[in-house]
PAVOVO-22609 format. One record per atom (N, C-alpha, C): residue number from 1; residue in one letter; atom name; x negated, y, z. Coordinates in Angstrom, 3 decimals. Example, Ala and Ser with C-alpha at 12.3 -4.5 7.8 and 13.67 -1.06 7.14 Angstrom:
residues 2
1, A, N, -13.190, -5.690, 7.800
1, A, CA, -12.300, -4.500, 7.800
1, A, C, -13.200, -3.300, 7.800
2, S, N, -12.850, -2.250, 7.080
2, S, CA, -13.670, -1.060, 7.140
2, S, C, -12.900, 0.030, 7.870
This chain:
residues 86
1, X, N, -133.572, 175.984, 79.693
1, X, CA, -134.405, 176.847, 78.903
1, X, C, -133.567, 177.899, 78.181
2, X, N, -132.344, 177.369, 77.600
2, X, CA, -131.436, 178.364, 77.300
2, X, C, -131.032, 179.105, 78.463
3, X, N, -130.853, 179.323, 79.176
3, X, CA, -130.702, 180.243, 80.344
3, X, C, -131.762, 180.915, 80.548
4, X, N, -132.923, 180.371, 80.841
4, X, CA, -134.118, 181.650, 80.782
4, X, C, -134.046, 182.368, 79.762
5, X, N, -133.982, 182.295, 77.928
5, X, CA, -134.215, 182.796, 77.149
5, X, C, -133.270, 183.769, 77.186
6, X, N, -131.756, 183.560, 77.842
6, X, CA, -130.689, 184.227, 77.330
6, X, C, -130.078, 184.206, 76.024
7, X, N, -130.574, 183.397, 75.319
7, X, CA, -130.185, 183.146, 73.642
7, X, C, -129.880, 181.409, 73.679
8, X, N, -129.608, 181.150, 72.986
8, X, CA, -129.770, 179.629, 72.772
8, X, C, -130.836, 179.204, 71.706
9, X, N, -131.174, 178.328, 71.983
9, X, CA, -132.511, 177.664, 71.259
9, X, C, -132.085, 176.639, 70.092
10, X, N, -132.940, 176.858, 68.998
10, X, CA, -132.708, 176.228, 67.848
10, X, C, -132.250, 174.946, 67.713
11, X, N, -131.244, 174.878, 66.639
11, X, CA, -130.264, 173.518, 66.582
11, X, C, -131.062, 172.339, 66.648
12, X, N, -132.319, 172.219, 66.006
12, X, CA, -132.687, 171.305, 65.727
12, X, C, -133.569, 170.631, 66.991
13, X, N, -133.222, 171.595, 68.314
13, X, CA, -134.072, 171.145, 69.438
13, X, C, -133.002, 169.809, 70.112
14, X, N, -131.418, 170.441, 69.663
14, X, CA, -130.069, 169.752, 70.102
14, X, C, -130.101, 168.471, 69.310
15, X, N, -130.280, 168.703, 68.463
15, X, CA, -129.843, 167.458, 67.441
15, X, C, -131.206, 166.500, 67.604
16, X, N, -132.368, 166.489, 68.423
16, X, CA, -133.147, 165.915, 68.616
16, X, C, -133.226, 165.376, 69.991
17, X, N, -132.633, 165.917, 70.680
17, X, CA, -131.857, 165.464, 72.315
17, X, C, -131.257, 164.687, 71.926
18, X, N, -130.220, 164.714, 71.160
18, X, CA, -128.981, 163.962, 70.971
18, X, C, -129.051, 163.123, 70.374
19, X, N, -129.878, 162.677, 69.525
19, X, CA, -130.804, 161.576, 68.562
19, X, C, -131.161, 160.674, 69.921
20, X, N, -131.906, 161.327, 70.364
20, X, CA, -132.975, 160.426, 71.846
20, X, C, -132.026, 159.980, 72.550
21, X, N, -130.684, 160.563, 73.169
21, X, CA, -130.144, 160.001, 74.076
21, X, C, -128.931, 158.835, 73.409
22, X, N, -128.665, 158.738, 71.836
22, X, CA, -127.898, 157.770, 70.687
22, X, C, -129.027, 156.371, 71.018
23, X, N, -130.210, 156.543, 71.088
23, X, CA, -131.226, 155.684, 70.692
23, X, C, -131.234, 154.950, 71.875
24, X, N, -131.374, 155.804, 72.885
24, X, CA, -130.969, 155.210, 74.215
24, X, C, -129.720, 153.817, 74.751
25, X, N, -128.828, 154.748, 73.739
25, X, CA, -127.530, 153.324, 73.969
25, X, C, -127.828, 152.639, 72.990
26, X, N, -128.406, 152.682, 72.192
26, X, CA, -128.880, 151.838, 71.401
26, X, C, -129.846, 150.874, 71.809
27, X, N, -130.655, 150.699, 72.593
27, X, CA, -131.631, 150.256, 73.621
27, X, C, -130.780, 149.208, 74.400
28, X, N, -129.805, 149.842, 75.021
28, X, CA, -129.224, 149.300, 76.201
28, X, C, -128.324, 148.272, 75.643
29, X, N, -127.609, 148.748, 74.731
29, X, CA, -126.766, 147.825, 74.030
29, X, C, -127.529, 146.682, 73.732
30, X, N, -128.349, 146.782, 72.932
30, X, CA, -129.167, 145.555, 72.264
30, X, C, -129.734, 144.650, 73.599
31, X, N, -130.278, 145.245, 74.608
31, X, CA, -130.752, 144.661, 75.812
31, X, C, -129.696, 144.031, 76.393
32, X, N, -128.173, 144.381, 76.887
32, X, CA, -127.027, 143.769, 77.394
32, X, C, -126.445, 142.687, 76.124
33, X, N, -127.344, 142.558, 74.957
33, X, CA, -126.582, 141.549, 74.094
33, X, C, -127.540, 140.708, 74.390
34, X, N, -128.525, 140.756, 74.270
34, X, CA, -129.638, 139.883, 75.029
34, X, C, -129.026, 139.141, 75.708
35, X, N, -128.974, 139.775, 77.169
35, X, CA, -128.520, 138.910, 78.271
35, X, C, -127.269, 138.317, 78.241
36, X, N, -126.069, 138.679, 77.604
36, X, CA, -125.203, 137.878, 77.408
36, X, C, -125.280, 136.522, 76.707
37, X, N, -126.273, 136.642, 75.474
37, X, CA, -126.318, 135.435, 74.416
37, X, C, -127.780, 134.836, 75.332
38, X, N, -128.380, 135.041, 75.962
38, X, CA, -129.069, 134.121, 77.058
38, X, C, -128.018, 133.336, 77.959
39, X, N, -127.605, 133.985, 78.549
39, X, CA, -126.605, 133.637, 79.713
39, X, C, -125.542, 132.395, 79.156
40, X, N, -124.565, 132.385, 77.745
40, X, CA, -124.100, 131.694, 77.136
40, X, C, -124.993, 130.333, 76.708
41, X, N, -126.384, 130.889, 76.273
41, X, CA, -126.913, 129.439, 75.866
41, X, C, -127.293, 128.727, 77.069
42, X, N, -127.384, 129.511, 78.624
42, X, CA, -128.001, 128.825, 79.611
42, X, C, -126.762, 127.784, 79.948
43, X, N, -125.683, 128.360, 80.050
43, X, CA, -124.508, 127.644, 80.392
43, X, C, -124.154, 126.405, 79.410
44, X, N, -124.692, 126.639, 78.259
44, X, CA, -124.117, 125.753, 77.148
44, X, C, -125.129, 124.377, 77.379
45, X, N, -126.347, 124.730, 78.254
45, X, CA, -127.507, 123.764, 78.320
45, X, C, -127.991, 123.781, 77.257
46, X, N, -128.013, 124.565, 76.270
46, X, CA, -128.950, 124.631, 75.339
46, X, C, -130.539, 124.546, 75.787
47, X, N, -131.438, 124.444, 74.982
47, X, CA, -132.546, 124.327, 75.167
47, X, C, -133.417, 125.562, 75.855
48, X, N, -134.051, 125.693, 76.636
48, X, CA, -134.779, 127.136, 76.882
48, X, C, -134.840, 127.983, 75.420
49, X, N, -135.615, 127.339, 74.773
49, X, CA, -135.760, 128.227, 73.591
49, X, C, -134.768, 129.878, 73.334
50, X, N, -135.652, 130.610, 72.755
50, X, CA, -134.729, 131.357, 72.631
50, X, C, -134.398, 131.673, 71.370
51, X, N, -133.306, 132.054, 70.869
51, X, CA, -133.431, 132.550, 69.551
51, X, C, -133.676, 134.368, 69.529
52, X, N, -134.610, 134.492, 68.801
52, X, CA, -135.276, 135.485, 68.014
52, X, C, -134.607, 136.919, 67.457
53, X, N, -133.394, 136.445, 67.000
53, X, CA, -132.481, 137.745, 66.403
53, X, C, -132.363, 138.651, 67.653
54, X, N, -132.307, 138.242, 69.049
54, X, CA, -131.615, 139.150, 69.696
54, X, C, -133.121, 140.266, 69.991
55, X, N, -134.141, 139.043, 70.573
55, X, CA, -135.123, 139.701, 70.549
55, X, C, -135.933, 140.907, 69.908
56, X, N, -136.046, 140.274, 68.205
56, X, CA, -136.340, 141.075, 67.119
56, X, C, -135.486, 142.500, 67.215
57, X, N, -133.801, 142.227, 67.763
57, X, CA, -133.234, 143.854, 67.949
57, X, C, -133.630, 144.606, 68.714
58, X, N, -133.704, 144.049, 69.795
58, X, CA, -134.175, 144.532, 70.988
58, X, C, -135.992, 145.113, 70.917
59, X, N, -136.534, 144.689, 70.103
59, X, CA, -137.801, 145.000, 69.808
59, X, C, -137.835, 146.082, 68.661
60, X, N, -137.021, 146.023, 68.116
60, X, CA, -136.548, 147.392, 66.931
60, X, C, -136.308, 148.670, 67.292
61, X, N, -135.155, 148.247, 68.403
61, X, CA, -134.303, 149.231, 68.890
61, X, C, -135.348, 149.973, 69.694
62, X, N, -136.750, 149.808, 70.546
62, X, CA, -137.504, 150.025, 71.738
62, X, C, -138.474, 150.540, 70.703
63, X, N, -139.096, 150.532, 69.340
63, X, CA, -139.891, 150.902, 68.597
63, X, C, -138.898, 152.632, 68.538
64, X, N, -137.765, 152.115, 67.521
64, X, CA, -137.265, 153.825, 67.333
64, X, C, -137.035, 154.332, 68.620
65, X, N, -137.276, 153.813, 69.821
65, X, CA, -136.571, 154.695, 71.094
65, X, C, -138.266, 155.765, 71.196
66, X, N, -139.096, 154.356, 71.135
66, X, CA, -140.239, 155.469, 71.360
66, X, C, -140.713, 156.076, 70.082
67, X, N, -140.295, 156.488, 68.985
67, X, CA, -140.728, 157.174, 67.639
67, X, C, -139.699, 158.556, 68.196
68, X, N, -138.411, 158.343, 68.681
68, X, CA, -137.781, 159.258, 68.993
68, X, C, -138.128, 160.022, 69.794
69, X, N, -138.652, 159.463, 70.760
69, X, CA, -138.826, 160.319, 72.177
69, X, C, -140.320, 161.041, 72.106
70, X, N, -140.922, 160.588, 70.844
70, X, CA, -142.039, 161.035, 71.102
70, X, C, -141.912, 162.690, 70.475
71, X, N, -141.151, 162.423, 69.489
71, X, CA, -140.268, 163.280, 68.814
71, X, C, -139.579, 164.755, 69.639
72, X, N, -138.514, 164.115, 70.493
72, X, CA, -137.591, 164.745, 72.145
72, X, C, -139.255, 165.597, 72.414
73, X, N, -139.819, 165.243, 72.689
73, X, CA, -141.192, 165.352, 73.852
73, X, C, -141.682, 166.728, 73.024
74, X, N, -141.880, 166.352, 71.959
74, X, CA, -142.279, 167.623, 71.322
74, X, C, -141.389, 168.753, 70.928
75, X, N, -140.335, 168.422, 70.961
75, X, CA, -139.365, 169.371, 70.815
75, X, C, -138.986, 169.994, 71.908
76, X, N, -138.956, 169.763, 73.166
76, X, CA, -138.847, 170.155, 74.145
76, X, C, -139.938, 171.148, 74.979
77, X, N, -141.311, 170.203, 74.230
77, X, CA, -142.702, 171.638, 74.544
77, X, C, -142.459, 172.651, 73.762
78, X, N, -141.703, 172.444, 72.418
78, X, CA, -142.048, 173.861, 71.154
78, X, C, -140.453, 174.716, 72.298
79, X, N, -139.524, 174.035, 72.861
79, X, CA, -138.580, 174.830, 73.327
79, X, C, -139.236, 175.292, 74.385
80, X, N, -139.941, 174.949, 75.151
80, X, CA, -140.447, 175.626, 76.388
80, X, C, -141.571, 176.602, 75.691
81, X, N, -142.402, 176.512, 75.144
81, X, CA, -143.200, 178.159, 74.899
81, X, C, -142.254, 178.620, 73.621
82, X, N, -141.125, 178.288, 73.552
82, X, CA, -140.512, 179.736, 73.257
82, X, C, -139.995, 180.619, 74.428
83, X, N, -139.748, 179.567, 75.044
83, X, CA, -139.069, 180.146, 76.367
83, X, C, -140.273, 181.378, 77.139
84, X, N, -141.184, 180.952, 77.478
84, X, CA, -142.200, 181.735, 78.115
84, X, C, -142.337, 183.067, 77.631
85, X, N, -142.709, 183.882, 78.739
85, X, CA, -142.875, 185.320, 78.700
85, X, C, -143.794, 185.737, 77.194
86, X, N, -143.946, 186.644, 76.677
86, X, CA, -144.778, 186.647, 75.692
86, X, C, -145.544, 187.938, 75.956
C-alpha cells in the first residue's frame, strides 16, 4: 500500500502490524509450552489430567491475539482507502 501511495502510511498502521505479529509469538510460544509440559507429564505417567496454568495461558494469549487482529484488520482497511484513488 505504501508503494501505491508513494508516501508511507501512518506509524500507527506499523506499530499495529507489529503488535499482531508480537501476539502471534506469543500464541505459539504459550501453545509449544503446552505441548512440552503435556508430553513431560505423559512420560512421567502422571495422570491424564491436565493442569490448567498452561491452558489458562494459552487461552489468554488466543483472546489478545484476536482483540489484536481485530484491531490489524481495521487498520489495514483505514490503510487501504487511504490508498485508493480519490
Amino acid at each position: 500500500m505504501e508503494r501505491l501511495r508513494s508516501s508511507p502510511l501512518h506509524a500507527n498502521i506499523s506499530t499495529a502490524l507489529d503488535k499482531h505479529l508480537e501476539v502471534i509469538h506469543v500464541v505459539q510460544s504459550r501453545r509449544k509450552d503446552e505441548i512440552v509440559n503435556a508430553s513431560n507429564r505423559q512420560r512421567q505417567g502422571a495422570p491424564r489430567c491436565q493442569d490448567d496454568r498452561d491452558v489458562f495461558a494459552l487461552a489468554l494469549a488466543i483472546k489478545e491475539m484476536s482483540v489484536v487482529t481485530r484491531k490489524a484488520r481495521t487498520t489495514l482497511w483505514c490503510a487501504f482507502q487511504m490508498t485508493l484513488p480519490k
